[in-house]
C-alpha positions as CSV (number, residue, x, y, z in Angstrom):
1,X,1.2,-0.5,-28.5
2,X,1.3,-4.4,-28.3
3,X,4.0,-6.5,-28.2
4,X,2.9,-8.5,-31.4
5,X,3.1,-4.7,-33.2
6,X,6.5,-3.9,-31.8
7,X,8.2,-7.2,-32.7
8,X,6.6,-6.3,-36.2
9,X,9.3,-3.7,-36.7
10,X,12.1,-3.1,-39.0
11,X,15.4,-3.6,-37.8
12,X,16.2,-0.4,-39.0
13,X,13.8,0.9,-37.2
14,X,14.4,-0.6,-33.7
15,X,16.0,2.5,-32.5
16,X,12.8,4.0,-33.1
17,X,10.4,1.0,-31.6
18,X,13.2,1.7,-28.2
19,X,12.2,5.5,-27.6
20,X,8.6,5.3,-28.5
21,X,8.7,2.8,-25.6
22,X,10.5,4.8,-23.3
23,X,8.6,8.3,-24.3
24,X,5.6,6.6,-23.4
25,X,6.8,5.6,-20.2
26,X,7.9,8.8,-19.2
27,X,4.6,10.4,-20.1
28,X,2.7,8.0,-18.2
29,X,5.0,8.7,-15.1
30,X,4.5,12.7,-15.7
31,X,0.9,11.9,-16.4
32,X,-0.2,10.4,-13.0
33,X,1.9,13.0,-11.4
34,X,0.4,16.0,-12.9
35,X,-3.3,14.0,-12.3
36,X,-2.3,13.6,-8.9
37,X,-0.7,16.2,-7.6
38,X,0.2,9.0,-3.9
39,X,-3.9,-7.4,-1.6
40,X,-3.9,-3.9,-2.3
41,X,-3.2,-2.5,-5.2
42,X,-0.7,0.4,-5.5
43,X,-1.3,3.2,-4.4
44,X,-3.9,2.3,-2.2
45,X,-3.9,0.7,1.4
46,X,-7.6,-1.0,1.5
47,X,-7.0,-4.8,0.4
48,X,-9.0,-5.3,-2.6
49,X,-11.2,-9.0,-2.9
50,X,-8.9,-10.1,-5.9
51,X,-6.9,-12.6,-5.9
52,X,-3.5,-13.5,-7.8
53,X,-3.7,-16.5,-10.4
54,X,-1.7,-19.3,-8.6
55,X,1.8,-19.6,-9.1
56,X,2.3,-16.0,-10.6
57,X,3.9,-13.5,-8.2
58,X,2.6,-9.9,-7.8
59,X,5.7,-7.5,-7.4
60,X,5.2,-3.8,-6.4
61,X,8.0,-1.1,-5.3
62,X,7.1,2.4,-4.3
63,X,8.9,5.9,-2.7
64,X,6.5,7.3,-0.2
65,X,7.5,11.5,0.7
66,X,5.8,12.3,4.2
67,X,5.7,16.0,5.3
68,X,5.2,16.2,9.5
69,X,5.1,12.9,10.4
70,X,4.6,12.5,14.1
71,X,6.5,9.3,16.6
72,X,4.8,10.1,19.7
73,X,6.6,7.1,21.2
74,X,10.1,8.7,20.6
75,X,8.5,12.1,20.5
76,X,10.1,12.9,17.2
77,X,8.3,15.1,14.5
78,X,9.7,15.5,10.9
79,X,9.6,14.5,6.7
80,X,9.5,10.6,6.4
81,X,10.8,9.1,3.0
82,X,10.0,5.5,2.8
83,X,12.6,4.2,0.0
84,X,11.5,0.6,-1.4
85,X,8.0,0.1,-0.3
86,X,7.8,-3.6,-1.3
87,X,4.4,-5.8,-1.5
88,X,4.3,-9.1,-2.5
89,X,1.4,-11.3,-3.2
90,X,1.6,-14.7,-4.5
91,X,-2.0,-17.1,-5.4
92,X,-2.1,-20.4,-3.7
93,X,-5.6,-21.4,-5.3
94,X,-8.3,-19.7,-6.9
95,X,-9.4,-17.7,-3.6
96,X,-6.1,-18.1,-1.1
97,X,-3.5,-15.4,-1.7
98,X,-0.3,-14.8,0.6
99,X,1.5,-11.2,1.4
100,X,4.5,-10.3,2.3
101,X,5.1,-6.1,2.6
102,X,7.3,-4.0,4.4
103,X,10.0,-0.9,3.4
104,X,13.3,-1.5,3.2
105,X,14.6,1.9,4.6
106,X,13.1,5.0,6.2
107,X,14.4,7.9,6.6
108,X,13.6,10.9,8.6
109,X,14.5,14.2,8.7
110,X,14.3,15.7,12.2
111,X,12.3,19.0,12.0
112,X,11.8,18.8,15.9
113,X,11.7,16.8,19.0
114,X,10.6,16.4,22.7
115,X,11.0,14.0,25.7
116,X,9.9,10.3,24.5
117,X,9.3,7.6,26.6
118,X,12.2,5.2,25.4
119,X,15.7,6.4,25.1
120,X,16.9,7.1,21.7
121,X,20.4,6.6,19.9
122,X,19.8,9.3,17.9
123,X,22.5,12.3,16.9
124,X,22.0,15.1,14.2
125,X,19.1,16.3,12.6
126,X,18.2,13.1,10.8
127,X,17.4,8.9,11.9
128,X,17.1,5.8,9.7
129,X,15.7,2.2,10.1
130,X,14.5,-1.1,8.4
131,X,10.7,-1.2,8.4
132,X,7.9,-3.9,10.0
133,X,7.5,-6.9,7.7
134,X,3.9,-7.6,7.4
135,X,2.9,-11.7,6.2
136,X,-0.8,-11.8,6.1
137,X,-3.2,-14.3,4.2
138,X,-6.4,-13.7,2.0
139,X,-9.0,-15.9,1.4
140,X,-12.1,-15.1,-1.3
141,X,-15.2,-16.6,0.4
142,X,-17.7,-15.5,-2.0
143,X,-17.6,-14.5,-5.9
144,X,-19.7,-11.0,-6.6
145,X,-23.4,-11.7,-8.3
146,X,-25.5,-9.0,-10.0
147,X,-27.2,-7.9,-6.7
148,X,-24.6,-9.2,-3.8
149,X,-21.0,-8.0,-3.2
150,X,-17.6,-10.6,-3.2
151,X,-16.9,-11.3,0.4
152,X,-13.6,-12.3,1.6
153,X,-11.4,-12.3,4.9
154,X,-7.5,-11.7,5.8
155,X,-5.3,-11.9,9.0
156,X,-1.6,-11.9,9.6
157,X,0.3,-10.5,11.6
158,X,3.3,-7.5,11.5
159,X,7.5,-8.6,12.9
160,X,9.1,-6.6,15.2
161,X,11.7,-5.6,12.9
162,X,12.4,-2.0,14.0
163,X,14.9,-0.7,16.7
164,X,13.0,2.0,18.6
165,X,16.2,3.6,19.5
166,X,15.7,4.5,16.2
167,X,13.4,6.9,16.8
168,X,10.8,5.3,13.9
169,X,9.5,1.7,14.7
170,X,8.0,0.3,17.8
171,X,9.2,-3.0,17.2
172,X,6.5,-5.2,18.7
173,X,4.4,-7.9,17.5
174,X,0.9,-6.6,16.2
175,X,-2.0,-9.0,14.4
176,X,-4.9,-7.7,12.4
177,X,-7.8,-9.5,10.8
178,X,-10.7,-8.1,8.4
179,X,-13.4,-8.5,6.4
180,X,-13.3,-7.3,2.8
181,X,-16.5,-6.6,0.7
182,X,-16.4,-5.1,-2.8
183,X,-18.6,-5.1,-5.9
184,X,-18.5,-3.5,-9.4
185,X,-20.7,-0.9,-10.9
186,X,-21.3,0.7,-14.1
187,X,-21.1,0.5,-17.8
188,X,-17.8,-2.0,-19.0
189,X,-14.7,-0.9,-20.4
190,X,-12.4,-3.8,-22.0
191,X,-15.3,-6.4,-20.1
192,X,-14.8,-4.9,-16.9
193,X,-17.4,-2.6,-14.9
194,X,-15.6,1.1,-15.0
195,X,-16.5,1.6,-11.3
196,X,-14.4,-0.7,-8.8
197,X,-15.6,0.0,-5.3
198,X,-14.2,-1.7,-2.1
199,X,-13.6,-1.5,2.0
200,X,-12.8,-3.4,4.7
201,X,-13.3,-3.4,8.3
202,X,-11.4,-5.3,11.4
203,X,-9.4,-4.9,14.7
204,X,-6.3,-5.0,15.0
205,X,-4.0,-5.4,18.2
206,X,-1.3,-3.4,19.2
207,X,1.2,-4.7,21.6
208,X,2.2,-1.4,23.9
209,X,5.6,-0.6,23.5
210,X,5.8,0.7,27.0
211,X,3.7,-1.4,29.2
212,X,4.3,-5.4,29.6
213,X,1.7,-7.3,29.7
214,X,-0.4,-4.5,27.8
215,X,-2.0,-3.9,24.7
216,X,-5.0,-1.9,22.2
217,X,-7.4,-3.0,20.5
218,X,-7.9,-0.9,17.4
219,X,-11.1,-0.8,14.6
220,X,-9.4,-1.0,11.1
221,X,-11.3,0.1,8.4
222,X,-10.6,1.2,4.7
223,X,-13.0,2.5,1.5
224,X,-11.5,2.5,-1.6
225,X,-12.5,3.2,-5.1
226,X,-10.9,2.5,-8.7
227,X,-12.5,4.2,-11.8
228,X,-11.5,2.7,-15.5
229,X,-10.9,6.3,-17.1
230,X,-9.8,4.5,-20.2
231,X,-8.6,1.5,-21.1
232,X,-5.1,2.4,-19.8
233,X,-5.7,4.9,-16.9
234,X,-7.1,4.8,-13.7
235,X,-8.3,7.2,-11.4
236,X,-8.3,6.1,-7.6
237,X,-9.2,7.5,-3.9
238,X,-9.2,5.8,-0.4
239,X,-9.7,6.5,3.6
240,X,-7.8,4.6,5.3
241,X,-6.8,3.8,8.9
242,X,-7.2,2.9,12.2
243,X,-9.4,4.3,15.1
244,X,-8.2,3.9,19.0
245,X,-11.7,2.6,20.6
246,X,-10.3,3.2,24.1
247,X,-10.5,6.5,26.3
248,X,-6.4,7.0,26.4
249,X,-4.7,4.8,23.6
250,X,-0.9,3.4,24.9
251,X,1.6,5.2,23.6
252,X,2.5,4.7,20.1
253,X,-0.8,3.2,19.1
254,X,-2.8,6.0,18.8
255,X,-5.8,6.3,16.1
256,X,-3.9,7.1,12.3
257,X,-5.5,7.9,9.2
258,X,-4.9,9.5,5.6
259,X,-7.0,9.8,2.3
260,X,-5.5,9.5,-0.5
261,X,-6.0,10.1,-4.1
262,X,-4.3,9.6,-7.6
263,X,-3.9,7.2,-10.7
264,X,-2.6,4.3,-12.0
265,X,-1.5,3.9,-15.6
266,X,-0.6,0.7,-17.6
267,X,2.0,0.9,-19.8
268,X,5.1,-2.1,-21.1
269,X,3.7,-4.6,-19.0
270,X,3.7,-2.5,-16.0
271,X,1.1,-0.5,-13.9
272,X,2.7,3.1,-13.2
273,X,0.8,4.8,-10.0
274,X,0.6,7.9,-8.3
275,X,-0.9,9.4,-5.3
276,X,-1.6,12.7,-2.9
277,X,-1.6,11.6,0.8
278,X,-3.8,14.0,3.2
279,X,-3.5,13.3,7.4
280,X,-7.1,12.9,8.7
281,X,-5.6,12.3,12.6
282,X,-3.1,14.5,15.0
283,X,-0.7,11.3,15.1
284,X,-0.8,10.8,11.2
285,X,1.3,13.0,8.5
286,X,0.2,16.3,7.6
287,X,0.3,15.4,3.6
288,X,2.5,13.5,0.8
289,X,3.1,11.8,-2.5
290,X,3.3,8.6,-3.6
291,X,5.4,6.6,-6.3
292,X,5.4,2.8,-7.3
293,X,5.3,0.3,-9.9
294,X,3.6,-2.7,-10.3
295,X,4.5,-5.7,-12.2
296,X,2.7,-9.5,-12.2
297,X,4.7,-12.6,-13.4
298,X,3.2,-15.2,-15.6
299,X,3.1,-18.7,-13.9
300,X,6.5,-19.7,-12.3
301,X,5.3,-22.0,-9.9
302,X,2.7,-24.8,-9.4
303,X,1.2,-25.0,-5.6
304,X,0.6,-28.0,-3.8
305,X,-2.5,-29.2,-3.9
């Protein structure tokens, strides 16, 4: 329903217009669960090529429900539920976006431990702490042509925001840069190719939590895919993660991975999504489910040029 057709409305009937609106909400939210069974665009992790129009603000919030997630650093084991898994992009120019993402609480539920190598302040069967803020840049290089893929490139770098003690974060200073190629396939739905296929590859490095002076150097790499179901609905898969290139990786930056699969749905002004998370590594979760919301501002800001 458009907005020019709900504003078109009786007032008598505006009680009517309200809980259309919010039955179709909630049927898109049961919707991409039942479908499912978890910049970048919600729910995925691979950075897409596109860029938000300058001046407008990109706001997404998610809940992220982790079954066996492993700290090898504190040598907890446990269910992880990431409460407020903000990103925010913002356009500078027509191929320069900045990010800002991070979680503003986990929580863990302690289903076992061993000896770590840092002392904990930990008691009882559950930890909490503030997440890593990540600020990272994107800039478009190329646009996509009929035979030759967008290019683009991002680096930034991730705070030290954690307390290990914790039991969660490694709170050190890790950067990451990649390349990011992607290219649409397929017949169009609303003037837009129904087959949105993307990755990226880079290193990152990982400051050691446990050695000074000591670090790893990581391969990132990501493959993504969005398919236009309808005009509305989405259906979207990844890999995603990172791959220790050395014999014995530090501890606490070991190789981590997950694929993960699940829609999105556009509904009010707002892109509802949904995923299933599977572990691909020994260090990574065993499996979970993803929430979020996604919602872009008109212009509300003009850069500096």
């Amino acid at each position: 329903m458009s907005k020019s057709e709900v504003f078109t409305f009786a007032r008598g009937d505006a009680t009517i217009c309200v809980m259309a609106r919010l039955k179709i909400i909630l049927f898109a939210l049961i919707l991409g669960s039942a479908i499912s069974s978890s910049g970048q665009q919600r729910p995925l992790l691979t950075d897409d090529i596109d860029i938000t129009p300058a001046g407008s603000l990109d706001i997404a919030v998610g809940i992220e429900f982790l079954q066996n997630a492993k700290f090898p650093l504190s040598g907890l084991k446990g269910d992880l539920t990431r409460v407020g898994d903000i990103r925010i992009r913002t356009g500078l120019a027509s191929n320069v976006e900045i990010q800002i993402s991070g979680t503003l609480q986990n929580y863990l539920a302690i289903n076992s431990r061993r000896p770590g190598a840092i002392p904990l302040n930990v008691t009882g069967n559950s930890t909490n702490d503030f997440d890593d803020i990540v600020f990272s840049t994107k800039v478009k290089l190329r646009n996509e042509s009929k035979r030759l893929p967008a290019l683009g490139f991002k680096f930034g770098f991730e705070m030290p925001n954690t307390d290990q003690a914790r039991g969660i974060g490694t709170n050190t200073i890790n950067i990451f840069s990649k390349v990011i190629v992607q290219k649409r396939f397929g017949s169009y739905v609303n003037r837009t190719p129904r087959l949105n296929l993307y990755g990226n590859i880079g290193f990152g490095i990982l400051s050691s939590p446990t050695e000074r002076f000591s670090q790893n150097d990581v391969i990132l790499y990501g493959l993504a895919g969005i398919y236009r179901v309808t005009g509305r609905i989405n259906a979207v898969a990844e890999v995603n993660g990172r791959q220790n290139i050395r014999g014995t990786a530090p501890i606490g930056t070991e190789s981590q991975g997950e694929f993960r699969i699940g829609t999105q749905i556009k509904a009010s002004g707002l892109r509802f999504d949904s995923a299933a998370i599977l572990g691909l590594s020994r260090s990574s979760p065993r499996t979970g489910i993803v929430f979020g919301v996604t919602y872009q501002t008109p212009t509300i800001f003009t850069p500096a040029k």
